[in-house]
C-alpha positions as CSV (number, residue, x, y, z in Angstrom):
1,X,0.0,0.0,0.0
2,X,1.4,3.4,-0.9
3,X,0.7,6.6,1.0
4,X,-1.2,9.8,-0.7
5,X,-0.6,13.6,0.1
6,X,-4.2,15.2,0.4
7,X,-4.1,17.7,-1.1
8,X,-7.7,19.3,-0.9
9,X,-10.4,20.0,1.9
10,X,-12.8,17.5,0.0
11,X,-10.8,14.6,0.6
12,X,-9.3,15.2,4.0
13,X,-12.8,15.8,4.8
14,X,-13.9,12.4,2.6
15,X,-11.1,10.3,4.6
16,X,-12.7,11.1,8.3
17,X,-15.6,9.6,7.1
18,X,-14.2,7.4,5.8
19,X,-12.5,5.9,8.5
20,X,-15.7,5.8,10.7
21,X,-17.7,3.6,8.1
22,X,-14.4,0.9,7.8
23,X,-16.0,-1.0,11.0
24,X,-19.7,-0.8,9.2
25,X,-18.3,-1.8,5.8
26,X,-16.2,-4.5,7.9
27,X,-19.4,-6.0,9.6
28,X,-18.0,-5.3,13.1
29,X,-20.9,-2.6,13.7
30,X,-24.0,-1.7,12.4
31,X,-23.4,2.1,13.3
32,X,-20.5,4.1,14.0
33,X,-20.9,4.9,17.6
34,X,-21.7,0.9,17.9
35,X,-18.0,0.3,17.1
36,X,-15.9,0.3,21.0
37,X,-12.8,1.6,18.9
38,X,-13.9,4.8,17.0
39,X,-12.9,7.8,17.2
40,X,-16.9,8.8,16.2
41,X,-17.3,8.1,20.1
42,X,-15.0,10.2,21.2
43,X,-15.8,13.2,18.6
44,X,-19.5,13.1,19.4
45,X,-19.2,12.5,23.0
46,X,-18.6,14.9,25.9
47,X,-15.8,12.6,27.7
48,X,-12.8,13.6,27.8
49,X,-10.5,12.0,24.9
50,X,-7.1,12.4,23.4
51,X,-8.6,12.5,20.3
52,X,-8.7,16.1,18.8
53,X,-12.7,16.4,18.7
54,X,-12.6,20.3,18.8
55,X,-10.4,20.2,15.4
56,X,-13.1,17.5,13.7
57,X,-16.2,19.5,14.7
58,X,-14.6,22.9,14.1
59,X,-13.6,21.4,10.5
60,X,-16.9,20.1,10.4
61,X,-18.7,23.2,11.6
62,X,-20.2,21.3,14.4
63,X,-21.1,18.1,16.1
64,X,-24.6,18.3,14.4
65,X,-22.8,18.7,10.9
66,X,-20.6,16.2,12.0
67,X,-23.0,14.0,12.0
68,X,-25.1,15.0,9.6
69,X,-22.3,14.6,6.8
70,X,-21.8,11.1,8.1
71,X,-25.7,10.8,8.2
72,X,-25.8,12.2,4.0
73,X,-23.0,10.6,2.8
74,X,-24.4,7.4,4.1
75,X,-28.1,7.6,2.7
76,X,-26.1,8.5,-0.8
77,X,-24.4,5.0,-0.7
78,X,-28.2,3.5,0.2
79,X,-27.2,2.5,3.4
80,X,-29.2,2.1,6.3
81,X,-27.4,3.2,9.7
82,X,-28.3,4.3,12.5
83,X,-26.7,7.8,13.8
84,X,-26.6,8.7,17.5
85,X,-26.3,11.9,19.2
């Protein structure tokens, strides 16, 4: 496997998502905040984490467009998942 720059917002902003549907596409989880090991928890959560949630949401705007991007880009692949809050 070889590594690629990114090089645009689109696809730095593509790969985040991308990450949290790997454990869906995997059939470890039916949702994202199902899977133990995701960093969707931890974004979306108010615990404390090491993970940089303030970056994600600021990127994203927010935790609601957070998840509503996951929520979009999901129901344009015809998938069925469930989303929590």
């Amino acid at each position: 496997m070889t590594r690629k720059e990114i090089t645009d917002t689109g696809h730095f902003t593509w790969l985040i998502y991308y990450i949290h549907k790997n454990p869906i596409k995997a059939g470890l989880c039916l949702a994202p905040g199902e899977y133990r090991y995701s960093s969707y928890n931890a974004i979306i959560s108010q615990r404390r984490t090491s993970v940089a949630k303030s970056d994600v949401l600021e990127w994203f705007g927010d935790k609601l467009e957070f998840i509503d991007y996951h929520m979009k880009s999901w129901e344009e692949e015809g998938s069925d998942v469930r989303f929590g809050f």
